[in-house]
C-alpha positions in Angstrom: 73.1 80.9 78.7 70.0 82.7 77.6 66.8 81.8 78.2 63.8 82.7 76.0 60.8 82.8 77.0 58.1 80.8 74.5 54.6 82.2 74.7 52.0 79.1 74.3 48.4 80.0 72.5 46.9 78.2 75.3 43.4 79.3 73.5 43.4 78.4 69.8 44.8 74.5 70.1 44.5 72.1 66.8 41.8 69.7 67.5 41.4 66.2 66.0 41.8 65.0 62.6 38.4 64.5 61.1 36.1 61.7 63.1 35.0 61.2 66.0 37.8 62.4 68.3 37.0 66.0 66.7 33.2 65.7 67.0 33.7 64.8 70.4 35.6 67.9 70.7 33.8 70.5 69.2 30.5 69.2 71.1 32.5 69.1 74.3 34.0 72.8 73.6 30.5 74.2 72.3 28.9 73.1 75.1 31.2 74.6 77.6 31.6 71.1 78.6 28.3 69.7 79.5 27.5 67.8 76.8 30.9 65.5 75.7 32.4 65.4 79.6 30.5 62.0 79.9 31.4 59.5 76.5 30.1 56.2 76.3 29.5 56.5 80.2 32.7 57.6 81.3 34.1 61.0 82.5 36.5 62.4 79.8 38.9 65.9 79.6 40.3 67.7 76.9 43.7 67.8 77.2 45.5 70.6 75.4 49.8 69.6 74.9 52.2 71.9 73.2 53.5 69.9 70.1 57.2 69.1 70.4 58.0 69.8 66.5 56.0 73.1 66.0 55.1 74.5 69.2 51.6 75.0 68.2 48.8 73.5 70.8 46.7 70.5 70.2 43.8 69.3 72.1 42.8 65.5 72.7 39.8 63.9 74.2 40.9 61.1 77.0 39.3 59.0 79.4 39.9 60.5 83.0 40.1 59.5 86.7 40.8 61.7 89.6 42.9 60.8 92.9 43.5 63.5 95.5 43.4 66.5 93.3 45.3 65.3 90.6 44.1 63.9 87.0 44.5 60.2 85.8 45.0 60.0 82.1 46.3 56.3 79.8 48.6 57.2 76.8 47.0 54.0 75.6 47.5 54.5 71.5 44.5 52.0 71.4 47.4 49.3 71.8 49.5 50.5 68.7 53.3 50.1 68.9 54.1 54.0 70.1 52.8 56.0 72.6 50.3 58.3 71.0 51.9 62.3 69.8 50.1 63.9 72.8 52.4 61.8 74.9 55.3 62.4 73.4 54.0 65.9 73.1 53.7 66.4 77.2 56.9 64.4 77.9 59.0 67.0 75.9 56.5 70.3 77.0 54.9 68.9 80.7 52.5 72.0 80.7 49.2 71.4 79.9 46.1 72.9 80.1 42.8 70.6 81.0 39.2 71.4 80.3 37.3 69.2 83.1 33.6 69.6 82.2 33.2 73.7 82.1 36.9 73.7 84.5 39.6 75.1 82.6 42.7 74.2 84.3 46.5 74.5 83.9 49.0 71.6 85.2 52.0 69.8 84.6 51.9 66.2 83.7 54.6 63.5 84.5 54.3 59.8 83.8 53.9 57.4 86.9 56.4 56.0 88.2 56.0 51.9 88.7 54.3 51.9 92.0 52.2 54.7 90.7 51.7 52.5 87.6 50.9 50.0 89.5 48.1 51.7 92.0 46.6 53.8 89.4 46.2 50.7 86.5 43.4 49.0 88.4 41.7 52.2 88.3 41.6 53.1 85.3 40.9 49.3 83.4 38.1 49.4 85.9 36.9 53.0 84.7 37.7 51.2 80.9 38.6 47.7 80.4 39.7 48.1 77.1 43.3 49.4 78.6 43.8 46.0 79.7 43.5 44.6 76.0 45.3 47.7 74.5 48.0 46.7 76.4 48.4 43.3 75.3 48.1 44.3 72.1 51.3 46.8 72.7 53.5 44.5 74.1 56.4 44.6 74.9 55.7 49.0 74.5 54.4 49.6 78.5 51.9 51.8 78.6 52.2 54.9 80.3 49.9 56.2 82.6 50.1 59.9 83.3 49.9 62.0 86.5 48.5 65.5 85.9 49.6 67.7 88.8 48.5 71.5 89.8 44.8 73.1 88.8 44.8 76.7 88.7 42.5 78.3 86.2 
């Protein structure tokens, strides 16, 4: 079997459709990220997936947390009935690249397990509540919450 390599334009992802994901994006990006990294109070990344279909990058703004190096992220869909693209996006490409304030960091991304669910869920509906009600509003689709693993620059 051959393997091909696949080069990923890590620096010229799609950003949002028009709104306020992609003015949150370009301020973050423009600023070098010190002006969008806090959003309505809370810490936030820019989390760049390879898109499964066309293998063009995309970049999404996301609520974060941080536990022992790694990066907390919901695939919340604001409680719509399938996990939102860059989910499915990182589930079938776990590279990723991260911009963490002016930190631009590579990683691979895995969803949590159920005790990781479990550990991490409290933190992150205390970091935004609203995961609690998106949730509810999914059901029965069970959110994922997603592990992002590694760092390097």
């Amino acid at each position: 079997m051959n393997s091909v390599a696949v080069t990923v334009d890590w620096d010229h992802p799609t950003d949002p459709r028009p709104g306020p994901p992609r003015e949150h994006v370009r301020t973050y990006v423009s600023s070098g990220g010190t002006d969008g990294h806090l959003w309505h109070g809370v810490p936030t990344l820019l989390l760049t997936t390879v898109d499964r279909a066309t293998g063009r990058t995309v970049r999404t703004p996301l609520i974060y947390a941080r536990d022992a190096g790694r990066h907390l992220v919901v695939a919340s869909g604001a409680g719509g009935p399938r996990h939102p693209a860059w989910y499915e996006n990182l589930t079938a490409h776990p590279e990723v690249r991260l911009q963490v304030g002016a930190d631009v960091l590579h990683g691979r991304a895995r969803t949590a397990d159920p005790a990781e669910r479990e550990t991490y869920w409290e933190a992150m509906t205390a970091l935004w509540p609203l995961y609690d009600d998106y949730q509810a509003l999914a059901w029965p689709r069970e959110i994922p919450l997603v592990i992002i693993e590694g760092g390097a620059g």
